[in-house]
C-alpha positions in Angstrom: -267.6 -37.4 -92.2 -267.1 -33.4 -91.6 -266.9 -31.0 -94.5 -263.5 -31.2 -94.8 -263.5 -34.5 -95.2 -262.1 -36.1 -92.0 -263.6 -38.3 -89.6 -264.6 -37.7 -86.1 -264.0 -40.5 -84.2 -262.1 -41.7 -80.7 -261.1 -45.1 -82.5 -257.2 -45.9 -82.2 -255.9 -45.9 -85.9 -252.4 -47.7 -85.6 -251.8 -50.8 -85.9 -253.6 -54.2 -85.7 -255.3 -53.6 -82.7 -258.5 -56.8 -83.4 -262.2 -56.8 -84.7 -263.2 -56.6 -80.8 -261.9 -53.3 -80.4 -264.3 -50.4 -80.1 -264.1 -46.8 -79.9 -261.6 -45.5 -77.3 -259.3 -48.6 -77.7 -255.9 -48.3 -77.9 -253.2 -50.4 -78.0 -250.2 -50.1 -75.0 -247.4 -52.6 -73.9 -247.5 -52.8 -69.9 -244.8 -53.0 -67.5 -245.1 -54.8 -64.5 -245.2 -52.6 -61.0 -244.0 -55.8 -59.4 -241.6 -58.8 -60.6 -243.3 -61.4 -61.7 -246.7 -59.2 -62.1 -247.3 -60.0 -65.6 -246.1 -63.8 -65.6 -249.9 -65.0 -65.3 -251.5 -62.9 -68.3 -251.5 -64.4 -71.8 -249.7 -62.5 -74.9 -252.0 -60.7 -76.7 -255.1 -60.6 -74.0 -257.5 -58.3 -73.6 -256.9 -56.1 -70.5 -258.7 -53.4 -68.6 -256.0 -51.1 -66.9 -256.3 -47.8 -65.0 -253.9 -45.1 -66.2 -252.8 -44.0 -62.3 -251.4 -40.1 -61.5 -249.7 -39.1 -59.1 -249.8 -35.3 -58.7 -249.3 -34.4 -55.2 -245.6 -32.9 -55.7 -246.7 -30.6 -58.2 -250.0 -29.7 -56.2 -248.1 -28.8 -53.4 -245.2 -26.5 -54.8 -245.4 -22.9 -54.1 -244.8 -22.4 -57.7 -248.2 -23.9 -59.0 -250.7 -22.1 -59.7 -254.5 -22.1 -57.6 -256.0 -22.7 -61.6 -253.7 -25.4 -62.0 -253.4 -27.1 -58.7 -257.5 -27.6 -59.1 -257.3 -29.2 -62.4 -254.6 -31.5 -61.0 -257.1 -32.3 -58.1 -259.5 -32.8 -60.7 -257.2 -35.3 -62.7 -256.4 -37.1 -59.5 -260.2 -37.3 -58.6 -261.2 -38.7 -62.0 -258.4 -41.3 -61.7 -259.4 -42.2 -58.3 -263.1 -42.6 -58.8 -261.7 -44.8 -62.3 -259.8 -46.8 -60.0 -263.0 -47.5 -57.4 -265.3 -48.3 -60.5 -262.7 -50.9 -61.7 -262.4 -52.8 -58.4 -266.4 -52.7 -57.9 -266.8 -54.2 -61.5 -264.0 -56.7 -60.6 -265.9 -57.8 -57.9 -268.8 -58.4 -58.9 -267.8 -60.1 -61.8 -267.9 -63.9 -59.8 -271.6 -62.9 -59.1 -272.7 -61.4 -62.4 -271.1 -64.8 -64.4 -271.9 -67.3 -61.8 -275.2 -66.2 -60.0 -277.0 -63.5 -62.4 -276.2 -65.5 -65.5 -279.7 -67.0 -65.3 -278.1 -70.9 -65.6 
């Protein structure tokens, strides 16, 4: 706790959001990109989702500024490395639980 008597912490502090939940959590209600997308996953599962931008419009408009039109790059880029990291971890997941799981 600071001096001033607050905590410094990334934790999401709204509602019941489960004992599993570590720092960074937060809680979100998806909407499917595609009918149908969501039919498979339970209510109230645990999900690892990529927040996806889309800055290209704003990039390219004469308006923007060059200080601005990097950080948007930078945003994209972040989100697209995210994305890769995510798939990579999704695929290897068969072979970490079925092969590497040393039973």
């Amino acid at each position: 706790m600071s001096e001033d008597g607050s905590r410094n912490s990334s934790a999401f502090a709204g509602t019941h959001i489960g004992p599993l939940a570590g720092p960074g959590s937060i809680l979100v209600f998806l909407e499917p990109l595609y009918k149908g997308g969501l039919e498979d996953v339970t209510a109230g599962s645990n999900c690892i989702v990529n927040a996806c931008t889309s800055n290209h419009e704003e990039i390219v408009a004469e308006e923007t500024s060059t200080g601005r039109k990097i950080a948007l790059h930078v945003v994209d880029g972040v989100g697209l490395v995210h994305a890769m990291l995510l798939r990579i971890q999704a695929l290897l997941l068969p072979i970490k639980t079925l092969v590497l799981s040393g039973h």
